[in-house]
Structure formats: C-alpha cells, structure tokens
C-alpha positions in Angstrom: 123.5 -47.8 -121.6 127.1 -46.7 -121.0 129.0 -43.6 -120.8 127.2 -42.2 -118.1 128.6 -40.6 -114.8 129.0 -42.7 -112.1 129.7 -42.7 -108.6 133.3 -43.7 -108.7 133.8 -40.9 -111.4 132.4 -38.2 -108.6 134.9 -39.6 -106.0 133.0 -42.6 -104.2 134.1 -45.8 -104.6 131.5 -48.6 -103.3 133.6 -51.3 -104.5 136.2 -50.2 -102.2 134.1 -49.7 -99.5 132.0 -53.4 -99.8 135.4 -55.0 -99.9 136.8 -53.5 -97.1 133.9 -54.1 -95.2 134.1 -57.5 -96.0 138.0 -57.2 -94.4 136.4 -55.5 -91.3 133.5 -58.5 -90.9 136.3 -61.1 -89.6 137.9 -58.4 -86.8 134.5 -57.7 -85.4 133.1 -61.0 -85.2 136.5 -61.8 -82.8 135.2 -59.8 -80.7 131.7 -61.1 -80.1 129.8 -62.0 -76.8 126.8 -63.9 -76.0 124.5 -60.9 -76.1 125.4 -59.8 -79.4 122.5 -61.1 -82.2 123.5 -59.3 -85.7 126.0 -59.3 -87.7 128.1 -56.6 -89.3 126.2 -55.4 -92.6 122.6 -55.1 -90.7 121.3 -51.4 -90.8 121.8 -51.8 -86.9 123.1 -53.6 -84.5 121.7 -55.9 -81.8 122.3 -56.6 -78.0 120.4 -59.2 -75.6 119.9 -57.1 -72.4 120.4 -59.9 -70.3 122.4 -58.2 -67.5 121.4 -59.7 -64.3 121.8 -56.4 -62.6 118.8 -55.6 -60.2 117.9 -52.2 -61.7 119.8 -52.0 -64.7 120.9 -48.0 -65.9 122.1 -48.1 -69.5 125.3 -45.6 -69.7 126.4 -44.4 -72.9 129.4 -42.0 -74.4 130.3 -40.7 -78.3 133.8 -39.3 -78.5 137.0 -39.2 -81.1 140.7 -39.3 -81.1 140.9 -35.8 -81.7 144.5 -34.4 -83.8 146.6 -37.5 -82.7 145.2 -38.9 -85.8 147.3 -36.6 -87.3 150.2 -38.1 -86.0 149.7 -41.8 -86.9 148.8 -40.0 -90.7 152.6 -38.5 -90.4 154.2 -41.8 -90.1 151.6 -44.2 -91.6 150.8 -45.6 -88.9 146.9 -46.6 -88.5 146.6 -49.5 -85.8 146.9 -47.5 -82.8 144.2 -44.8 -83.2 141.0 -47.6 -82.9 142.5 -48.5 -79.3 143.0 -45.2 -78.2 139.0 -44.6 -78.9 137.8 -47.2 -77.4 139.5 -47.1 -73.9 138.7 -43.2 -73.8 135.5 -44.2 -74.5 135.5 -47.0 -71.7 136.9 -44.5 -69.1 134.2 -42.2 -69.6 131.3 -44.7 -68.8 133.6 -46.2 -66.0 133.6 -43.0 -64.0 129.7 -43.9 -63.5 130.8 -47.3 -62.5 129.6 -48.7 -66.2 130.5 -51.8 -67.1 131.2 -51.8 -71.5 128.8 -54.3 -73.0 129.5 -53.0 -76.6 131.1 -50.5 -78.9 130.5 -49.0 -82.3 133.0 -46.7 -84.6 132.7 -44.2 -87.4 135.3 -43.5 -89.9 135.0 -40.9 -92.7 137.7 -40.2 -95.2 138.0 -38.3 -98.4 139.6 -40.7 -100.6 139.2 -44.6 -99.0 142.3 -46.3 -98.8 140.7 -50.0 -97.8 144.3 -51.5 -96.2 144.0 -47.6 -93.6 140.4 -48.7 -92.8 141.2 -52.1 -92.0 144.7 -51.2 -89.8 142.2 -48.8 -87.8 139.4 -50.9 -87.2 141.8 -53.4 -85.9 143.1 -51.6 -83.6 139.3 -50.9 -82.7 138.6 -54.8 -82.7 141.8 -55.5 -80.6 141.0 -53.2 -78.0 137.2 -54.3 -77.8 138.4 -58.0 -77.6 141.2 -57.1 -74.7 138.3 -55.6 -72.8 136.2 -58.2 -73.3 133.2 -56.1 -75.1 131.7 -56.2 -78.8 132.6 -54.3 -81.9 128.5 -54.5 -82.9 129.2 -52.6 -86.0 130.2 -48.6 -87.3 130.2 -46.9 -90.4 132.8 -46.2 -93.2 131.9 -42.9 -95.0 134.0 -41.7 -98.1 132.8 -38.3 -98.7 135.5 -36.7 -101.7 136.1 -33.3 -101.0 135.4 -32.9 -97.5 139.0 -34.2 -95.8 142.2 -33.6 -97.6 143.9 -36.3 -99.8 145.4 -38.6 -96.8 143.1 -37.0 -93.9 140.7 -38.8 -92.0 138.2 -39.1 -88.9 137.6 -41.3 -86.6 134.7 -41.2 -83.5 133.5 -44.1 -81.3 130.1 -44.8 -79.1 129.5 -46.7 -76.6 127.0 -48.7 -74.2 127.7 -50.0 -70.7 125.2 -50.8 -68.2 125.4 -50.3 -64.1 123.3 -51.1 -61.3 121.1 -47.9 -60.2 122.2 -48.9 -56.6 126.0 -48.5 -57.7 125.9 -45.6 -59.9 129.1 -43.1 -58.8 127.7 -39.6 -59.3 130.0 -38.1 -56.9 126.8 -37.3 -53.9 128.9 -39.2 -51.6 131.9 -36.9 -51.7 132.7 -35.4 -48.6 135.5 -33.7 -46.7 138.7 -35.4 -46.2 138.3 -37.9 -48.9 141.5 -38.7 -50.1 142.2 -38.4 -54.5 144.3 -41.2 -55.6 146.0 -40.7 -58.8 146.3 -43.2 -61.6 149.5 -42.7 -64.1 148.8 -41.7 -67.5 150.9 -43.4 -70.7 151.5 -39.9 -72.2 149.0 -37.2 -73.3 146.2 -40.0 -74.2 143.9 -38.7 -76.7 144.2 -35.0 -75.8 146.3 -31.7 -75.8 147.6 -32.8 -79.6 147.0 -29.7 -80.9 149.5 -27.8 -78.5 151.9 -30.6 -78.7 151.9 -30.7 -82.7 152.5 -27.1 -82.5 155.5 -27.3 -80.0 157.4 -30.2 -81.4 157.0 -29.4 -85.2 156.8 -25.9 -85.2 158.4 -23.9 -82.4 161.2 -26.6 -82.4 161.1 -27.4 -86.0 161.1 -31.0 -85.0 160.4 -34.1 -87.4 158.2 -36.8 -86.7 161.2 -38.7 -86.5 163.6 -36.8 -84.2 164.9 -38.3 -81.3 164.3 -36.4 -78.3 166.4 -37.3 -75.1 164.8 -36.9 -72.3 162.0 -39.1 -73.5 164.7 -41.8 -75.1 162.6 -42.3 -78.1 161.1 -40.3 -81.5 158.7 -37.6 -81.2 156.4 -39.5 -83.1 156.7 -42.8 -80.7 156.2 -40.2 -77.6 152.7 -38.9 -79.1 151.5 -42.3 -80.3 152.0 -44.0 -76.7 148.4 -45.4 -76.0 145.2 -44.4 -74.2 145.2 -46.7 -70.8 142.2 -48.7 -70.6 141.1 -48.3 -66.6 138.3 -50.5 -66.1 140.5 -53.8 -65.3 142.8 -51.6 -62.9 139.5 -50.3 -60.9 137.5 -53.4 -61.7 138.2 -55.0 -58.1 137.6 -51.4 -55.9 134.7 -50.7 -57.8 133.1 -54.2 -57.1 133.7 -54.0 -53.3 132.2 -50.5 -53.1 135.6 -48.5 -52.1 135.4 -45.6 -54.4 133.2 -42.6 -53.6 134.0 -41.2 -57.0 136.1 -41.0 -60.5 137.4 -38.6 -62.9 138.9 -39.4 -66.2 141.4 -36.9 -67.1 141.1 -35.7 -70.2 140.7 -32.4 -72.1 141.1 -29.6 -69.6 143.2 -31.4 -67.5 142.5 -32.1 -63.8 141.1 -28.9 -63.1 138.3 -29.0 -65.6 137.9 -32.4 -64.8 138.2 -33.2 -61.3 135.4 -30.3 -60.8 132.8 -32.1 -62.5 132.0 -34.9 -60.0 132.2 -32.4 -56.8 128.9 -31.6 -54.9 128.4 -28.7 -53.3 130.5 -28.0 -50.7 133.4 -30.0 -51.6 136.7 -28.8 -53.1 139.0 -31.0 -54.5 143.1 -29.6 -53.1 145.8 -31.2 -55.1 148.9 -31.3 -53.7 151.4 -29.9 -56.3 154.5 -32.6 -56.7 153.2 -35.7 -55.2 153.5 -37.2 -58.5 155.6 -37.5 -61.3 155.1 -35.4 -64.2 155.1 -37.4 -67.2 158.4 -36.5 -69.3 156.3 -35.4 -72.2 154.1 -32.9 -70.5 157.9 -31.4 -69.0 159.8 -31.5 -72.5 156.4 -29.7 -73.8 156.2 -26.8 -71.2 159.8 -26.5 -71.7 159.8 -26.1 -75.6 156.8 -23.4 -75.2 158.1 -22.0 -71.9 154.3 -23.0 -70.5 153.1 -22.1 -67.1 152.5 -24.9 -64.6 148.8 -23.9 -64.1 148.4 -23.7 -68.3 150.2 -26.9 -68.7 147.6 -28.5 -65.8 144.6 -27.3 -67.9 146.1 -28.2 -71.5 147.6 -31.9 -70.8 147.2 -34.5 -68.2 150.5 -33.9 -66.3 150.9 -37.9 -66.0 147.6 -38.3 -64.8 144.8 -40.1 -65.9 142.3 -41.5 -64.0 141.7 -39.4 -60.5 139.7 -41.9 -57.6 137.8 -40.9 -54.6 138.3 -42.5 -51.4 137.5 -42.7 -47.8 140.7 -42.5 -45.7 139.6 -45.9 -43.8 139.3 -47.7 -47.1 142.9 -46.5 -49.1 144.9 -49.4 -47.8 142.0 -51.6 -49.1 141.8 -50.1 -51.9 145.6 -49.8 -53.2 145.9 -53.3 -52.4 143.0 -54.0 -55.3 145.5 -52.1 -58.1 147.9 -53.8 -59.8 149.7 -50.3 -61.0 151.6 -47.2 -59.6 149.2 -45.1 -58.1 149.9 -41.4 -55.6 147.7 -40.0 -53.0 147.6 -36.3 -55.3 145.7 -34.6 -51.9 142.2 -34.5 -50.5 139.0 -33.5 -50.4 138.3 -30.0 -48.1 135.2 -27.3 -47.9 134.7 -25.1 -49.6 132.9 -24.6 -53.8 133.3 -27.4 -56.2 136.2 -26.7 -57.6 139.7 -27.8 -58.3 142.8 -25.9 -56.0 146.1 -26.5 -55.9 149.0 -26.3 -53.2 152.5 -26.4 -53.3 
C-alpha cells in the first residue's frame, strides 16, 4: 500500500535520527569505564556499583545550558554547549564531595539537523572523557512544531557517588571559616538572558562585534566555557580540608553561598578582593547595573566558593593548581550572604 501519510511527511524524520545515532555510538563509547555494561541503543543504561567506598551515597543532578545555546545557534557553533553541561553538572554533585561515575544528555529539536546533534554530543563526549566519566547514553527527540526552525534544547543528568562519612553538607561551618574564591571563565552557563539583552539590544551589538575591553567578539566572550572544578579541588577534598562548597551559578553568590550555611553562620564577602571578570564590568556598564544586581544576576568572576578552616588555608592553596582569593569569612549571625566594602 502506498500513498499513505507517514511520519517524515508530519515532520519526524527516523532516518535521520538512527543515522545520527549511529554517528553518536563511536563518541560515547570513547568515553567508557570499567563499570559501564550497555551500550548506546539499550532502552537504559547500565553501571557496575563497584565503588569501594565504605558506605557509598549515590548523588545525582539534572540541569541545562540555559539561553547560551542561543548564542552558539547565532554563529553556528554547536561543540561547546555539550561541555558546558556536563561540568555544570559535575560542579553541582562536587559541592557534596561526589565523585562523577557517569553522565546522560537530552537533546530535542524541531527540525533534526544530524551534523548539529553530532557537533553537540561531542562536546558532551569530550568533556565526559577529560573528566574521566561515561557518556552511558541520552536521548534525541525531534518534535516539529515545538522549537523554531534552527532552535534547540539541551539538558544533562548525572550520577556520582561519595562516602556517607565525607559528604559536605555544610554542618561543619562555623565562625571564622575563611571563603576561598575560585575564578570563573566568564558568565558559565548563566545570566545569558541579561547579557543577550545588553549586548544585542541596548548596544545594538552583533554577534560579531569586537568589544575592547574584552579584546575579542561578543560572541567569543559569551561562548568562553564552563570550568570543570572537580580536578582543581580533587586533592583538598581528598585530604579532608574543606568544610564546605558552593557552585556559583544562577543567582550569583548571594543566592548561592546561602544555601550551604547552618544556622548561625553568615557568610561576609569582602567587596574587591577579587577581580571582576571583564564581562560582568562591560555588562553593568552597557545596562548601567547596580553592583548588588550585577552580584545576584552574574557570577562576578567567581565560580566555585570553598570553605576552610583558617589553620588549614596554606594547606589547602598549596593543593590548587589555579588563581584563587580569600573573598572574606565566615561570622554570626542568620544564614545568609553580606557584603562589605
């Protein structure tokens, strides 16, 4: 029988999809470790929980890229997006002192353009293989209709395991703990929406422009990655130096910071004891942005905040291979996030 409506005539290609999948197959397998026992194509994905931990927690995270994506869609370019979710996604376990074991991504698109899905997922399989975790499989979803011509989404998940005895869940806060800051790349994977607003509309910028200040394009400034944390802390964490993390991300560090105080402990940043990142200062000048706004909106040049005795900070800026400031301290008073000039 022929004539008939098919699938590809209502907007879903599977053709498409198989043969990308079959593109995908290679970059995931690169990534593989001894615990991982499927393949991708199974309806789900297997992991050996061999960890050798004592009282092994399973940790686990979901998140996206949010409007960057936007960004890489203005200038075509896809490979940078996949990385940026999976070391957001690693910093979020890593704050309960999670080790990643493996990683799974979801991409959904109106149209499938098989050469965008591959350039994404290996920027997914590249950053999975420099952290030394799995890709154990995702999902590609073309759903016509739903995301303009061009437009598409991208969310990862993953699973990381820690021993009960070292989970950081902030309890051992207390006053006069110092907060060392970690330098961020740029705005990571949040405060896009602000920044897409500034650059292209209030200064009717191109993705293209050349801004000064930051001595490359608007679009190279936006698209600078997410840091991966886990191999700068890896060392501290091990020898038990860090009383708590925060990963900086939407809301800044005083929405942030908050979340891992007990009672009776305020965090007290000290206001220039780091280096704004040039792209937070070119943003609050185009908008004319309050300090405290731009603090809440963007990362100010800081993403990862640590937690640490004042007996252990020499040992535990000699574990970090990276610039790192000593942002303020720890005092009493409500969990919450201050500030001082």
């Amino acid at each position: 029988m022929s004539g008939g409506i098919t699938y590809k005539d209502a907007g879903v290609d599977i053709d498409k999809k198989m043969a990308a999948i079959k593109r995908v197959r290679g970059l995931a397998r690169n990534t593989y470790t001894p615990g991982v026992l499927s393949d991708i194509g199974s309806f789900g994905g297997m992991f050996a929980c061999d960890f050798g931990l004592k009282e092994p927690v399973l940790v686990s995270s979901a998140d996206g890229v949010g409007t960057k994506l936007k960004i890489a869609m203005m200038v075509n370019r896809h490979n940078t997006a996949g990385g940026d979710l999976v070391n957001h996604c690693i910093n979020d376990i890593l704050v309960q002192g999670a080790k990643p074991l493996f990683f799974m991504d979801y991409f959904a698109t109106g149209k499938l353009d098989p050469d965008v899905v591959v350039s994404v997922v290996e920027g997914v399989a590249n950053a999975c293989k420099d952290a030394g975790i799995a890709l154990l499989g995702g999902e590609t979803a073309e759903m016509p209709g739903f995301y303009a011509d061009g437009d598409y989404d991208l969310a990862g998940f993953i699973v990381g395991v820690v021993d009960r005895s070292k989970i950081l869940d902030g309890r051992s806060i207390q006053h006069g703990d110092v907060l060392i800051g970690l330098p961020s790349a740029g705005l990571h994977t949040n405060g896009y929406s602000l920044a897409r607003k500034l650059f292209f509309e209030v200064a009717g910028l191109k993705a293209d422009s050349r801004i000064d200040e930051l001595e490359m394009t608007v679009a190279e400034a936006l698209l600078r990655p997410h840091l991966n944390y886990e191999p700068v802390l890896r060392r501290a964490l091990a020898a038990g130096l860090v009383e708590g993390l925060a990963h900086i991300t939407g809301g800044g560090l005083t929405d942030n910071l908050d979340r891992i105080l007990p009672q009776g402990c305020e965090a007290q940043i000290q206001l220039g004891s780091w280096p704004v990142h040039p792209l937070c200062a070119v943003m609050a000048r185009i908008g004319k942005i309050d300090q405290m706004e731009m603090l809440r909106a963007t990362n100010m040049g800081i993403g990862m905040v640590a937690v640490v005795r004042p007996a252990n900070v020499n040992a535990f800026v000699s574990t970090l291979d990276t610039l790192h400031y000593n942002i303020g301290q720890i005092i009493p008073g409500e969990p919450r996030v201050s500030y001082r000039a």
